[in-house]
Backbone bond lengths (Angstrom), bond angles and torsions (degrees), N, CA, C in turn:
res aa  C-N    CA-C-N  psi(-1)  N-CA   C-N-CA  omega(-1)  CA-C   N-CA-C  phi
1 X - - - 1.450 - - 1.527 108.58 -
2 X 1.191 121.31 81.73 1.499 136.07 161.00 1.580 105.87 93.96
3 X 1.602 122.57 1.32 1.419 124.32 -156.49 1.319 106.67 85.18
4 X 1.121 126.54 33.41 1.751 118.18 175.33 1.248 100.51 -119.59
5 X 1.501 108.66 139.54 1.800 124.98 -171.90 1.323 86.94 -97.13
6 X 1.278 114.41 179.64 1.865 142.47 -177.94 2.034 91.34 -82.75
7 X 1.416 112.70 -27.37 1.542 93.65 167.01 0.994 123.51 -78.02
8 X 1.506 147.04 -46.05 1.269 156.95 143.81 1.303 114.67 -8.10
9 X 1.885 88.72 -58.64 2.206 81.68 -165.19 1.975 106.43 -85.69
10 X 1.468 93.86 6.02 1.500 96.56 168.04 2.024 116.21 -94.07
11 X 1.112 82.14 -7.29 1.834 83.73 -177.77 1.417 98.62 -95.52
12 X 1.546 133.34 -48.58 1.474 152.86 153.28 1.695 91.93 -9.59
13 X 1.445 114.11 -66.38 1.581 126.83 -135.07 2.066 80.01 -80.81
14 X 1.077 102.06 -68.80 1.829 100.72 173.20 1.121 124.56 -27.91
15 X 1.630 121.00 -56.36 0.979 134.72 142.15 1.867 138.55 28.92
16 X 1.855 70.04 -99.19 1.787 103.28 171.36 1.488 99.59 -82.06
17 X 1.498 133.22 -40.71 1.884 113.89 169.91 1.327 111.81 -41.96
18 X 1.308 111.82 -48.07 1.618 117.50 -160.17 1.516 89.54 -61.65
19 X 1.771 138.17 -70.43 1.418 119.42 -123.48 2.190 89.49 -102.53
20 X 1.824 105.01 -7.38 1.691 93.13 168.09 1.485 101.19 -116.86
21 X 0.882 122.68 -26.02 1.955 113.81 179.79 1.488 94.48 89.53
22 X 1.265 80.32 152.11 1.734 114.10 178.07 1.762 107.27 -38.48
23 X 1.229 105.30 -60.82 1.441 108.91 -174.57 1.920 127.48 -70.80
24 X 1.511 77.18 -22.00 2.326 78.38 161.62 1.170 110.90 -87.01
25 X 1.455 124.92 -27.29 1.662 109.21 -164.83 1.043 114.94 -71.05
26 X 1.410 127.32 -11.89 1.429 97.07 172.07 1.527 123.16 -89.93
27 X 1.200 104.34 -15.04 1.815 122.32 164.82 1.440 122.57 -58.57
28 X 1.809 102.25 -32.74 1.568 112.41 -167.67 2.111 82.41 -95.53
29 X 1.055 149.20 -42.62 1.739 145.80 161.72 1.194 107.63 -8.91
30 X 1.899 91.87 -71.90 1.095 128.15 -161.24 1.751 118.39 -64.41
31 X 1.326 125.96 -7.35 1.076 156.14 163.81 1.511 132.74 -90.38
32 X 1.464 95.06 -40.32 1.434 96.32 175.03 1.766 111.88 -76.97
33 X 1.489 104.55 -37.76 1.459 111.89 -178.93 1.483 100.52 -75.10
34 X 1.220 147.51 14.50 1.432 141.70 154.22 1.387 117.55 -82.75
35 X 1.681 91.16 -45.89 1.627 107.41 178.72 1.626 103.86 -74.83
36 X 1.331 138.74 -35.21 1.323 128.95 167.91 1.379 105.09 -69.97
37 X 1.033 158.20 -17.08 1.650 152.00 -148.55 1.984 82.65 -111.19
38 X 1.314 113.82 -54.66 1.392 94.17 -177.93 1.024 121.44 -88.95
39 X 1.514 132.07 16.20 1.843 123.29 167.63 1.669 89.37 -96.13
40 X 1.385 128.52 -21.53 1.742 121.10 165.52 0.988 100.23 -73.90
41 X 1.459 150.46 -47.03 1.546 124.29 -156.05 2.228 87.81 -83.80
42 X 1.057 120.54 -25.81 1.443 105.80 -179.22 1.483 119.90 -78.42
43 X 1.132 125.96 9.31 1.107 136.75 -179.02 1.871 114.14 -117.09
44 X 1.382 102.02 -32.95 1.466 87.32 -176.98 1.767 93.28 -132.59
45 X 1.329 124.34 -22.59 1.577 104.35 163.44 1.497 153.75 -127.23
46 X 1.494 80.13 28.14 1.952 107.46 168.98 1.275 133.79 -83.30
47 X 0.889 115.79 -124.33 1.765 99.89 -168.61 1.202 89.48 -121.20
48 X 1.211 135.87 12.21 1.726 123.05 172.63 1.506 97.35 -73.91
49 X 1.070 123.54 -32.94 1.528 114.89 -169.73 1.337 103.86 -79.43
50 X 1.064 120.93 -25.60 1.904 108.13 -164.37 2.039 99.79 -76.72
51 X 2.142 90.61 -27.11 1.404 100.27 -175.36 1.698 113.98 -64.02
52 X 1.255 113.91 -38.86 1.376 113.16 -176.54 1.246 119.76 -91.86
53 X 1.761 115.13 6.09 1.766 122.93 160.86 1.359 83.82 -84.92
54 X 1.606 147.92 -66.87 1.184 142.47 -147.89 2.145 103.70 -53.86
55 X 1.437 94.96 -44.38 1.695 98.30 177.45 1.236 103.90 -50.72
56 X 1.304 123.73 -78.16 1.237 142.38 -159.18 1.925 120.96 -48.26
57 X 1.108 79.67 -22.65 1.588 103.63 178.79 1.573 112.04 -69.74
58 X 1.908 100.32 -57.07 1.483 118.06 -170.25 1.629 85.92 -93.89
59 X 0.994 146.31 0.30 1.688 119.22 150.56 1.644 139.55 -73.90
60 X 1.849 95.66 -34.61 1.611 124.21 152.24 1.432 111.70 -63.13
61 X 1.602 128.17 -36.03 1.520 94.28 178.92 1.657 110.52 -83.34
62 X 1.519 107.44 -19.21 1.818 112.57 -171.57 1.809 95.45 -72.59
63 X 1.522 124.43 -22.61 1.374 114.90 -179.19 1.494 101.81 -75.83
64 X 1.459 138.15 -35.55 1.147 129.75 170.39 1.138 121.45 -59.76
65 X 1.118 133.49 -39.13 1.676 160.25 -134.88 1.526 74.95 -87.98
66 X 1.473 131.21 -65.93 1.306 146.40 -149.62 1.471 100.20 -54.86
67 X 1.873 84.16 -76.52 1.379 106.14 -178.88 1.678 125.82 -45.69
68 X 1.554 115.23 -16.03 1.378 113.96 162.16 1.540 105.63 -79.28
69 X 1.133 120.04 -35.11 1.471 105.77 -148.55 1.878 86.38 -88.80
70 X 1.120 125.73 -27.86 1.539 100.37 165.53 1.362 136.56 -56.80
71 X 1.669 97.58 -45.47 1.194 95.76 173.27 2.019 123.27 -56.52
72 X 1.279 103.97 -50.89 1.321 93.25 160.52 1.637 128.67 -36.00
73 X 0.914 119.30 -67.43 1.338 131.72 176.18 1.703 96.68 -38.10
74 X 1.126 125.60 -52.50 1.819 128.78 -163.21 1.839 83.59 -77.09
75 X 1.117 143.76 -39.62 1.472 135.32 178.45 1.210 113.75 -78.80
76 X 1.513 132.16 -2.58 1.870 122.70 173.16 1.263 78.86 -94.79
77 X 1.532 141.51 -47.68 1.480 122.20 -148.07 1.389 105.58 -95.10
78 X 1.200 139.68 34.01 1.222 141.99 171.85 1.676 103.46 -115.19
């Protein structure tokens, strides 16, 4: 896990007791896994996705839209 031994992530863990104390860490855990749970739900289940089916949608009908009106154009000049 990143090059870190069981000594490391035990000096790490002392560390963070020493500069929040026993009694925040589980508040400051308990925080971070809220703040990680919602940069995952904003990435794979918010409205960015419904936004980039909504693009994708209006880019396929403007590629048709196109693609008719050329072809027309190639049938007056023939």
């Amino acid at each position: 896990m990143f090059g870190l031994g069981l000594p490391e992530l035990i000096v790490i863990l002392i560390v963070i007791l020493l500069l929040f104390g026993a009694k925040r860490l589980p508040m400051l855990t308990k925080n971070l896994g809220e703040s990680g749970r919602a940069l995952k739900d904003g990435f794979t289940g918010g409205k960015n996705d419904k936004s980039l089916e909504d693009i994708a949608k209006e880019v396929s009908t403007s590629a048709h839209e196109i693609k008719k009106g050329v072809d027309a154009v190639k049938n007056t000049h023939i």
